[in-house]
C-alpha positions in Angstrom: -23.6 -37.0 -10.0 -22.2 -33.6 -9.5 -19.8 -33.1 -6.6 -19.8 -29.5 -4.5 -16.1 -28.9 -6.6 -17.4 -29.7 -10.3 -20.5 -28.1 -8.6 -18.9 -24.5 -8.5 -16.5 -24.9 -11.3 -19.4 -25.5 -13.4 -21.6 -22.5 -12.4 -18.1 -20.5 -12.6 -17.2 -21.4 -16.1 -20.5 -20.4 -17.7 -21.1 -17.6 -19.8 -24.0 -15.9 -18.3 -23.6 -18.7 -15.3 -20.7 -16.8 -13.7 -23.0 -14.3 -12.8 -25.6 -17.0 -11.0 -23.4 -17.0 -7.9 -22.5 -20.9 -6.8 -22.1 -20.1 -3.8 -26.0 -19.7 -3.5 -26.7 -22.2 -5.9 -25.3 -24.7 -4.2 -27.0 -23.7 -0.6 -30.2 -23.6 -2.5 -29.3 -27.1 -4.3 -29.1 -28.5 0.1 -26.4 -31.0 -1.9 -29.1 -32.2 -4.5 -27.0 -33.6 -7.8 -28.1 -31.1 -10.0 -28.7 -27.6 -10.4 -32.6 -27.0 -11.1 -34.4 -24.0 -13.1 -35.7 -22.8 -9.8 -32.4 -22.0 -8.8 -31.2 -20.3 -11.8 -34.4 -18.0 -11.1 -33.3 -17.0 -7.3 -29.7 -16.6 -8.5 -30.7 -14.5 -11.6 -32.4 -11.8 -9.1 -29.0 -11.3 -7.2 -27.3 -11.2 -10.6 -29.5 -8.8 -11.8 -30.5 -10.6 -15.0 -33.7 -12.5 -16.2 -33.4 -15.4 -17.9 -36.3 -17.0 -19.8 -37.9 -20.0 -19.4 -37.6 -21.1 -22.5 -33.9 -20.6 -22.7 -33.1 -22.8 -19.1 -33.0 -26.5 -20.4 -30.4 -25.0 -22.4 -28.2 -23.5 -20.1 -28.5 -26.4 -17.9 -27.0 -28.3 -20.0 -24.0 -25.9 -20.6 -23.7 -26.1 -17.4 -23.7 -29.6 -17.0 -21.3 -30.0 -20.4 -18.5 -27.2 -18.8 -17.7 -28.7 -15.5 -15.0 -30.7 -16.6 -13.3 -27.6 -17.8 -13.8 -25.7 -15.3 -12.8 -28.4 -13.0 -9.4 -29.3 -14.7 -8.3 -25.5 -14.3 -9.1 -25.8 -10.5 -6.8 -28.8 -10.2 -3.8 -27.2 -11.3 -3.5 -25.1 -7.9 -1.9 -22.3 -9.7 0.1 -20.4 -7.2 -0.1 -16.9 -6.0 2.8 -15.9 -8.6 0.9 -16.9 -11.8 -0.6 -13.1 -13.3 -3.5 -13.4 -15.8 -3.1 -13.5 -19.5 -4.0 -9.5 -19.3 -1.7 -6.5 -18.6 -2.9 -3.2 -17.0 -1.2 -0.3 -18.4 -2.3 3.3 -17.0 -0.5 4.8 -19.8 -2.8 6.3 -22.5 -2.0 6.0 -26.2 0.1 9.1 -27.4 1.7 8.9 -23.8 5.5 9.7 -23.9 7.8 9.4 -21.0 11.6 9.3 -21.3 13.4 6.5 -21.8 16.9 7.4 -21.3 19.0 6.9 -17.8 21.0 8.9 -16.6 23.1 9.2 -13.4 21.6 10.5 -10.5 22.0 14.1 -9.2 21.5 14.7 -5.4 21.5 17.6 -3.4 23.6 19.2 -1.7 25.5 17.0 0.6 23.7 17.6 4.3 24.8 19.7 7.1 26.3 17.2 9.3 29.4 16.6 11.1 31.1 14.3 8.3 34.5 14.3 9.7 33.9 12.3 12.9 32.8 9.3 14.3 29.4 10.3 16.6 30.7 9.4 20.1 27.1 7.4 20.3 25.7 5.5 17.2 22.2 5.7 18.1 22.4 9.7 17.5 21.9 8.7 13.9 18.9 6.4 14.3 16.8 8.7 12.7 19.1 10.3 10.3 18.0 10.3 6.7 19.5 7.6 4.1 21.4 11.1 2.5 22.7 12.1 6.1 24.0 8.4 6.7 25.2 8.0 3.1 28.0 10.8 3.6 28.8 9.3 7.2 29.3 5.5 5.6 31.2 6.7 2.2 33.5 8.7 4.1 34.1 6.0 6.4 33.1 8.0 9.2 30.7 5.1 10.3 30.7 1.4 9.2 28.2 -0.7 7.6 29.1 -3.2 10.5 27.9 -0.5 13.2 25.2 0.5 11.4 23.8 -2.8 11.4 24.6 -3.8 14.9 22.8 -0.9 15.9 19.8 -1.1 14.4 19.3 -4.8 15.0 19.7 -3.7 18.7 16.6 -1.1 18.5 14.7 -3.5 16.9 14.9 -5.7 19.5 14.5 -3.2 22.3 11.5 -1.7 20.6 10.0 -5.0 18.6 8.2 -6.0 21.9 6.1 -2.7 21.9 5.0 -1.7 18.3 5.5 -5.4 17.2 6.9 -4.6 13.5 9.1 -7.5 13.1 8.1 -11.2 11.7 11.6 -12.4 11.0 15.6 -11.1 11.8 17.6 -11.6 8.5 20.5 -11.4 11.2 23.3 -13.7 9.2 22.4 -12.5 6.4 22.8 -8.8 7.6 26.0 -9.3 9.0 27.5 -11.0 5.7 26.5 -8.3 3.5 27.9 -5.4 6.1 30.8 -7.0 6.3 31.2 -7.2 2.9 30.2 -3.6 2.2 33.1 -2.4 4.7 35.1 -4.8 2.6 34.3 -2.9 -0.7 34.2 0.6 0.8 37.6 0.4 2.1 39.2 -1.0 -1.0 37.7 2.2 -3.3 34.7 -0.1 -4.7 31.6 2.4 -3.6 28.1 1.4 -5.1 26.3 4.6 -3.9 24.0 6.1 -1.5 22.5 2.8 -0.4 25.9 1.2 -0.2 26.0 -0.2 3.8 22.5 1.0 4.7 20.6 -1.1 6.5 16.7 -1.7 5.4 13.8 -3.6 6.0 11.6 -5.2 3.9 8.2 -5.8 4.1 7.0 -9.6 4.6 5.6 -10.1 1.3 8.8 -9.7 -0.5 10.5 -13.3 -1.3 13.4 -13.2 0.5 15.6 -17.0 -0.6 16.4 -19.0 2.8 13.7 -16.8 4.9 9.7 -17.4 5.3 7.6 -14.8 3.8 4.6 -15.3 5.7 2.4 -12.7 4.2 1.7 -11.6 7.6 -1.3 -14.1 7.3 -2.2 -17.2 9.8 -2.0 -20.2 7.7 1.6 -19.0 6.2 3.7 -18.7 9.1 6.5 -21.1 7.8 5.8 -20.3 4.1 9.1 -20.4 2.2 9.5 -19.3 -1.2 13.2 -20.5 -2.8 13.6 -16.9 -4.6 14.5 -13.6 -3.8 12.2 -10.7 -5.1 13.5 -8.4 -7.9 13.4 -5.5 -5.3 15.4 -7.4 -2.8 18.2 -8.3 -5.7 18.4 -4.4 -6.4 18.9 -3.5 -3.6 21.5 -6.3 -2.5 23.2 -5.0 -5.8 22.8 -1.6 -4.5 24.7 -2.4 -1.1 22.1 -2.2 1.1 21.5 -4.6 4.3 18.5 -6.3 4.6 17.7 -6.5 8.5 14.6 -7.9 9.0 11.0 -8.8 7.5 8.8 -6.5 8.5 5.1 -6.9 9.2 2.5 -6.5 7.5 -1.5 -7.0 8.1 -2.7 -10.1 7.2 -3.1 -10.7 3.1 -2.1 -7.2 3.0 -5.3 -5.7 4.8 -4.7 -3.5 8.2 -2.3 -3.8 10.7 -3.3 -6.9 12.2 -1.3 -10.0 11.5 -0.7 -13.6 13.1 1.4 -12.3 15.8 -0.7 -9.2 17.2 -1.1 -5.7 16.0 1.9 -3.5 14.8 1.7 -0.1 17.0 2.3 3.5 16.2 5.8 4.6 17.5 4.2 8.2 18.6 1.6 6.4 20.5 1.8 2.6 21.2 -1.8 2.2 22.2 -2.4 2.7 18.7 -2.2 0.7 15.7 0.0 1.8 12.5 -2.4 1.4 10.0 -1.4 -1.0 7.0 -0.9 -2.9 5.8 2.8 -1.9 5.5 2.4 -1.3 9.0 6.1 -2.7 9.8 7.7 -0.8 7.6 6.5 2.4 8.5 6.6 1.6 12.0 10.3 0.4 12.1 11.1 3.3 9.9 9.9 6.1 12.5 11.0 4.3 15.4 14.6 4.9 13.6 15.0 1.1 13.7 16.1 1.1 9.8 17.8 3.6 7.5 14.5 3.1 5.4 12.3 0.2 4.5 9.9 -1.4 1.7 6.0 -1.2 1.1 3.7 -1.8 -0.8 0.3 -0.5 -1.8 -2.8 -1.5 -3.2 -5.3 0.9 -2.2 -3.7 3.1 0.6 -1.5 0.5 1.9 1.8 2.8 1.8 -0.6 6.2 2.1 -2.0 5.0 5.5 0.9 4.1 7.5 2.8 6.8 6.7 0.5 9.6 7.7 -0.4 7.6 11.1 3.5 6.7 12.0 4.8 10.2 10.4 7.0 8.9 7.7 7.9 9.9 4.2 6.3 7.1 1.8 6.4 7.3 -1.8 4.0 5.3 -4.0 5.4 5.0 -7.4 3.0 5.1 -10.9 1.7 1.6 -11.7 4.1 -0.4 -14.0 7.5 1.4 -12.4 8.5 -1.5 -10.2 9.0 -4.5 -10.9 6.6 -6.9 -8.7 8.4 -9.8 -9.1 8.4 -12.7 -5.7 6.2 -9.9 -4.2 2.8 -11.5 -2.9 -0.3 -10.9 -5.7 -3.4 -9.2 -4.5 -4.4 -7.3 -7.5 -2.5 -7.9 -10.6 -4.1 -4.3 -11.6 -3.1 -2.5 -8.5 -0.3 -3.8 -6.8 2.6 -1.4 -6.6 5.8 -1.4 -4.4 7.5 1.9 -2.9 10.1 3.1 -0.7 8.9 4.5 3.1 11.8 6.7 4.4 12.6 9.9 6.6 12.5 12.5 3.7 11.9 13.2 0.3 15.2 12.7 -1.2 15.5 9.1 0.4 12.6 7.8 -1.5 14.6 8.7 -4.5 17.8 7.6 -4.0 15.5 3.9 -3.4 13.4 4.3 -6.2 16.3 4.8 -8.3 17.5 1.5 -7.2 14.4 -0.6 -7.4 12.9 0.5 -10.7 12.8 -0.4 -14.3 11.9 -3.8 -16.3 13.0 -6.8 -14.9 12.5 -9.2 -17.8 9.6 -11.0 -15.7 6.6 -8.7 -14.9 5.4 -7.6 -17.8 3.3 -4.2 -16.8 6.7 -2.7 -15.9 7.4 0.2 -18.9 10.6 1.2 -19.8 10.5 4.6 -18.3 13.3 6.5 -17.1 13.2 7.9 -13.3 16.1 10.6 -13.6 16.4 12.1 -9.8 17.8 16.3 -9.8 18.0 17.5 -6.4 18.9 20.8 -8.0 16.0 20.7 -10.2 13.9 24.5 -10.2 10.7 23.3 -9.0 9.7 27.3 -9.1 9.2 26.6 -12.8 6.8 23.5 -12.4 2.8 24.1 -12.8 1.5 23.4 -9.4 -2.4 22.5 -9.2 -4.2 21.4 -5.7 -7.8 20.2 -5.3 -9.9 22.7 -4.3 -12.7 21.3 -3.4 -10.6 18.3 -1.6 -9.7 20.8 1.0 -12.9 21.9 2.1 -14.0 20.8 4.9 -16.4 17.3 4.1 -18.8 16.4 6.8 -18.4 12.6 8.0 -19.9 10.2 6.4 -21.8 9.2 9.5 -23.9 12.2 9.5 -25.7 10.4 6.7 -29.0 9.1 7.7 -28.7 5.4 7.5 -31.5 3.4 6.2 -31.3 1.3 9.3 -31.8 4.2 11.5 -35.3 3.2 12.4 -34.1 -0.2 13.8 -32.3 1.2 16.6 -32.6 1.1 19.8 -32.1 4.6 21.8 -28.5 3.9 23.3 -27.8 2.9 20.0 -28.8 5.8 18.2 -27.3 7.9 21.0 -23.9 6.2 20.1 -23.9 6.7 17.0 -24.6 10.1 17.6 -21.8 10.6 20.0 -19.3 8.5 17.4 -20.4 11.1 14.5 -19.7 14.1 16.7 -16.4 12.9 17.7 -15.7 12.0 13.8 -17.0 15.8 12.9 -14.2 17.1 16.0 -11.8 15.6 14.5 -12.0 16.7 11.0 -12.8 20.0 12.1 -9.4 20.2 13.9 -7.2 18.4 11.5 -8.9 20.8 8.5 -6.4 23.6 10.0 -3.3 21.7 8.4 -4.8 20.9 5.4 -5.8 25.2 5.4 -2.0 26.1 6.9 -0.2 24.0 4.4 -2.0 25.8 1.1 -0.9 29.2 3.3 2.8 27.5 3.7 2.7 26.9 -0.2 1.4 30.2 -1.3 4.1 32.2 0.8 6.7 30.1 -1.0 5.5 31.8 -4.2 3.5 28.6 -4.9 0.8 30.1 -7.5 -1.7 27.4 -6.7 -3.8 26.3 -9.9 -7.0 25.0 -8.6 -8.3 22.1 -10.3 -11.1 19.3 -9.6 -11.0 14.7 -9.6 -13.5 13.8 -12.5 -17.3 12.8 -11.0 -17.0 9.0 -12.1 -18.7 6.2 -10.0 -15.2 5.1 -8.3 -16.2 3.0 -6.0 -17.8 0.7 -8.4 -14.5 0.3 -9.7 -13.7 -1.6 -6.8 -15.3 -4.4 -7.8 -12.2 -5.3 -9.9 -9.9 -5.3 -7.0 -11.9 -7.5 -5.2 -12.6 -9.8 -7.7 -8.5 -10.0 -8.2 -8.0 -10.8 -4.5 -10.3 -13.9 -4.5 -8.6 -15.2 -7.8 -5.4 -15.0 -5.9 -6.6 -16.5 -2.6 -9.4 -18.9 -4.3 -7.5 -21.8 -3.4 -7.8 -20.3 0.4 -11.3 -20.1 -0.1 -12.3 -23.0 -2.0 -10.3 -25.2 1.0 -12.0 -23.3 4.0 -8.4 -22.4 4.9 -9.3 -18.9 5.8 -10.5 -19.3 8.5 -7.4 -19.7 10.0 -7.0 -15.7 8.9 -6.4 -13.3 12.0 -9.7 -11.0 11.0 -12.9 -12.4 10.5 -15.4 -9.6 10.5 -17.5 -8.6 7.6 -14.4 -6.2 6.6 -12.2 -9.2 6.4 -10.7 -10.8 3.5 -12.9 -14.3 3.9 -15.9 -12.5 3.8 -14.8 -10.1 1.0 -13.2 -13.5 -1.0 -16.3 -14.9 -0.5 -18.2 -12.1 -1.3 -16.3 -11.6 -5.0 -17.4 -14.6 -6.4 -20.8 -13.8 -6.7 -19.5 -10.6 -8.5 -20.9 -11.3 -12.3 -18.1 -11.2 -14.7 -19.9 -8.9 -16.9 -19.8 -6.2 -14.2 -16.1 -7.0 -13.9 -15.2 -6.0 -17.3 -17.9 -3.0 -17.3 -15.8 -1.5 -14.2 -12.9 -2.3 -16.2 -14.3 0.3 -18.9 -15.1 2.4 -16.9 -11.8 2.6 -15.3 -10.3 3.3 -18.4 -13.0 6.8 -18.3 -11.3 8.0 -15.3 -7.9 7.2 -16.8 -8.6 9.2 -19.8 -10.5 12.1 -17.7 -7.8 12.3 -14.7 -4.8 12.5 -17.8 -7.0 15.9 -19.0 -6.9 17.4 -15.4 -3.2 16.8 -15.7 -2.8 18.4 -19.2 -3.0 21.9 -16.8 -0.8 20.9 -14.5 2.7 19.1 -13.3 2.1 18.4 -9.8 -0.9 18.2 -7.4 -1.1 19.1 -3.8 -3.6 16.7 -2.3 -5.2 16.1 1.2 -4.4 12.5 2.0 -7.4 10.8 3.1 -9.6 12.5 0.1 -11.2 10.7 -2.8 -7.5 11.1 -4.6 -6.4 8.3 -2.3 -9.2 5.6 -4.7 -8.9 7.8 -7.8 -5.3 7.7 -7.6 -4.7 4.0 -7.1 -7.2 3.4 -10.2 -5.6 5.5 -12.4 -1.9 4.6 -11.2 -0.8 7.9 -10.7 2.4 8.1 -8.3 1.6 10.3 -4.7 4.1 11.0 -2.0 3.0 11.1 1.8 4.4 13.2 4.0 4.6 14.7 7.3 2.2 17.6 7.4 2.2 18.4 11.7 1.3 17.5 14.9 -1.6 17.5 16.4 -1.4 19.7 19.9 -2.7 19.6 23.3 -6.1 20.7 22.2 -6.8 18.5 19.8 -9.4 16.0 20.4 -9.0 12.9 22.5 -9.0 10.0 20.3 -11.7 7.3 21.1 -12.2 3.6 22.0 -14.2 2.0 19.5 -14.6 -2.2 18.9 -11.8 -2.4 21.9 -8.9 -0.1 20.3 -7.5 3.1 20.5 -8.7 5.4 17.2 -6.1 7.6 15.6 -5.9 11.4 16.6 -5.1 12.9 19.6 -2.4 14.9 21.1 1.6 14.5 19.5 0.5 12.5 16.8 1.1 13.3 12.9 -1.2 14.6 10.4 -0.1 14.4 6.4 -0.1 16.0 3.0 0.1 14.4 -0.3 1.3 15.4 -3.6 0.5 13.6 -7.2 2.1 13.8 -10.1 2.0 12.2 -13.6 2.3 8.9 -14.5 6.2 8.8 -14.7 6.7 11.9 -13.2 8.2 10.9 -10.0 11.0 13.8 -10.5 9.0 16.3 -10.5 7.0 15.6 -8.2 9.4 15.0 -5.5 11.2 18.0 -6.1 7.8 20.1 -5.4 7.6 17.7 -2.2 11.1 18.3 -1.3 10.8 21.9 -1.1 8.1 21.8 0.7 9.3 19.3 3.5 12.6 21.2 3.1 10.8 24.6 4.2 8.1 23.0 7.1 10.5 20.8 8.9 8.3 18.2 10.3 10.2 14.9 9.0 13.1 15.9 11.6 10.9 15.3 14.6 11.0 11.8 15.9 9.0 9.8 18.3 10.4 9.7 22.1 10.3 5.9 22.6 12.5 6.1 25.7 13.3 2.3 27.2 10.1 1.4 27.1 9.4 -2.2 26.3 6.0 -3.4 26.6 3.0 -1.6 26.4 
């Protein structure tokens, strides 16, 4: 007799089996013992394969012979924290990157009032981590006050945007207290010394839950703290709270509501690290920590207006940091300016001893590099304006009813608004470039198949969560839509493991293809929400997001769609992105830098007034 478990291990472990999807199998087997030749034919159509007749006895009794292998891996409950055997590396061969450390060079100190205490603390919520840096070394300001501050505003402003899963109040307090302690007696640690931060929830934090922002986790404890959060502690810093995240990493929707957008509460703040950007433009920390897998770090930061810095693949060390794809995954800093995101990265990077796609790779930070001598590409094509996907016919068309039709109508001219007026930042920041004696190289992504790729993202997400799966524990997930982790979790298993490994190949195309539209150039300017965003994230190439505007009066009303408030309309931020090569961090935030140096827009800040609820 085969049970359901031995069942799907079985059809799992099989050579050409894992692509006869067990999932069906099963359904079409209505709990029968064994798995039939009729059933190999109706799962060999969804695999895409045919199988001969002659060749079934024979694979049915592989099939048969593997399940107790198969079986006796499932029973080992490997947790999320256990990688594969492989290591993605998006460095080429021939690649060289430096190696060598060296201190860090900022800029030059900011123009604020060093020499005395601010009558009222909260006038440097939203001051950058370089701005209170000088305030806390020159003892202008206390770690102590800093934190007590902005535990305050997190509690005022929690019950509106919703950006906070867990207070690390003792634990702030100690480590302020202690960084007063070491200020005062001469022992300085550096520009993160005293500054309070915010983490987001899937970073293992020792004596805290990390929830994952998931239902199902909400008193997970894991009896470790993540590399990142070590660093930083090393660094000085103050961790303040555990930030949200959407659930598993996906959106902005976790166990405990939706996090909100601090320059309009009636929206959501995109995700997942939708606490940390949040929090951070609600000036409720000095800066905070995301992640990204695809977009993650990207999205948030262009809705809430922050500065959020995605490093290359293999530059942070992922260590006690939740697993959703061991080939994607990377952790960043989300802060007020350029410059921050450097002073944090120059914290948090480098080998750890413990994930092993982390290279050896120097990040040497110049704020007085000459970014006027740097080869400056942008996408050409990129920043044309694209119609909306919606304007496609869909093959369904024909099934719907006239309200239907005339809603999708109304939905793809409100989309096609929309782009039209957020094109004029994309067109005035090429302008703002080119009058800063930018000499713009155009250049063009590769024309792969990139969505394909996909494929191996998802299937790494149900390997992580298969024990989720496999127990019917996701249902207790906030989202179950067909957008929704279960469904997609579901959905990857009947992904053939053949195809895995051919969009593994052809990842390795764009890899090599992306590294020859680089050979021309140093940096790329990049609209955000552009096929860079998926290229990108394949490739591993680092991107900063950054403040690019705000939309005005005119611009269209955003609209209500499944219940919630879209994003657009009137006061809210627009952003630019800039890529660089793999390693390249430096120069690519010194391009950014001058940029955000010479528009301004990270110095405006949400008007949250008292409110409290929405």
């Amino acid at each position: 007799m085969l049970d359901r478990r031995a069942f799907l291990a079985v059809c799992s472990r099989f050579g050409v089996a894992s692509t006869l999807l067990p999932g069906v199998l099963w359904a079409l087997a209505d709990d029968k013992p064994a798995i039939t030749r009729d059933m190999i034919d109706n799962a060999a159509i969804i695999a895409d394969i045919k199988v001969p007749d002659e060749d079934k006895d024979m694979m049915l009794e592989s099939l048969n012979d593997a399940a107790k292998g198969y079986d006796a891996i499932y029973v080992l409950h490997m947790k999320n924290d256990v990688a594969p055997a492989f290591i993605f590396d998006p460095a080429l061969p021939g690649m060289k990157f430096e190696t060598a450390r060296r201190p860090i060079r900022l800029s030059a100190a900011p123009n604020i009032d060093a020499t005395a205490t601010p009558k009222n603390l909260e006038d440097v919520a939203f001051y950058s981590v370089r701005q209170l840096a000088e305030l806390v070394r020159k003892r202008k300001v206390s770690s102590s006050a800093l934190t007590e501050m902005y535990l305050e505003r997190l509690k005022r402003y929690d019950p509106a945007l919703h950006f906070v899963i867990t207070l690390t109040e003792d634990r702030a307090r100690a480590q302020a207290k202690e960084a007063d302690r070491e200020i005062a007696a001469g022992k300085y640690r550096g520009p993160l010394h005293g500054l309070p931060w915010g983490a987001k929830d899937l970073l293992a934090v020792k004596d805290y839950r990390t929830t994952w922002g998931a239902g199902g986790f909400e008193n997970q404890k894991i009896d470790e703290d993540a590399t990142v959060v070590k660093r930083l502690d090393e660094a000085g810093a103050v961790l303040l709270a555990k930030l949200t995240l959407g659930a598993l990493a996906l959106g902005d929707k976790w166990f405990g509501g939706m996090t909100r957008n601090p320059w309009n509460p009636q929206q959501g703040s995109s995700g997942s690290s939708a606490g940390s950007a949040s929090a951070t433009a609600a000036g409720c920390v000095a800066f905070a920590i995301g992640s990204e897998t695809l977009g993650s770090i990207s999205s948030p930061s262009t809705r809430c207006g922050t500065t959020g810095l995605r490093p290359t693949f293999g530059r942070v060390p992922r260590t006690g940091a939740m697993a959703l794809s061991w080939t994607m995954d990377k952790l960043g800093p989300i802060c007020r300016g350029v410059e921050d995101c450097a002073i944090v990265l120059s914290a948090i990077y480098g080998p750890d001893g413990q994930d092993r796609t982390v290279n050896n790779a120097a990040f040497n930070w110049d704020g007085g590099l000459d970014w006027r001598r740097l080869r400056i590409g942008y996408l050409e094509k990129e920043f044309q304006l694209q119609p909306p996907q919606q304007e496609q016919q869909p093959k369904q068309e024909k099934n719907l009813t006239e309200a239907e039709k005339k809603k999708r109508e109304e939905q793809t001219a409100q989309q096609k608004a929309r782009r039209e007026y957020d094109h004029k930042y994309d067109e005035a920041a090429i302008a703002k470039l080119r009058s800063m004696g930018v000499k713009l190289i155009p250049v063009e992504l590769p024309k792969l198949p990139y969505e394909a790729m996909l494929s191996m993202l998802e299937a790494e997400a149900a390997a992580a969560f298969d024990d989720l799966t496999r127990s019917g524990r996701d249902k207790l997930l906030t989202g179950q839509t067909k957008d929704d982790w279960p469904n997609t979790f579901r959905t990857a298993r009947f992904i053939p493991a053949v195809e895995y490994i051919q969009a593994s190949r052809a990842r390795l195309l764009a890899m090599e293809e992306f590294a020859k539209v680089f050979d021309k150039v140093d940096v790329i300017v990049a609209p955000t929400q552009s096929t860079q965003l998926l290229v990108t994230n394949l490739t591993g190439h680092p991107a900063l997001i950054l403040p690019n505007g705000f939309r005005g009066e005119d611009a269209p009303k955003p609209v209500v769609r499944d219940g919630e408030l879209q994003p657009g309309g009137a006061g809210t931020p627009v952003s630019l992105t800039f890529l660089g090569h793999l390693y390249g961090e430096a120069k690519l935030l010194a391009v950014a830098k001058a940029y955000q140096d010479a528009t301004g827009f990270h110095l405006k800040h949400p008007e949250l007034g008292g409110r409290t609820a929405l």
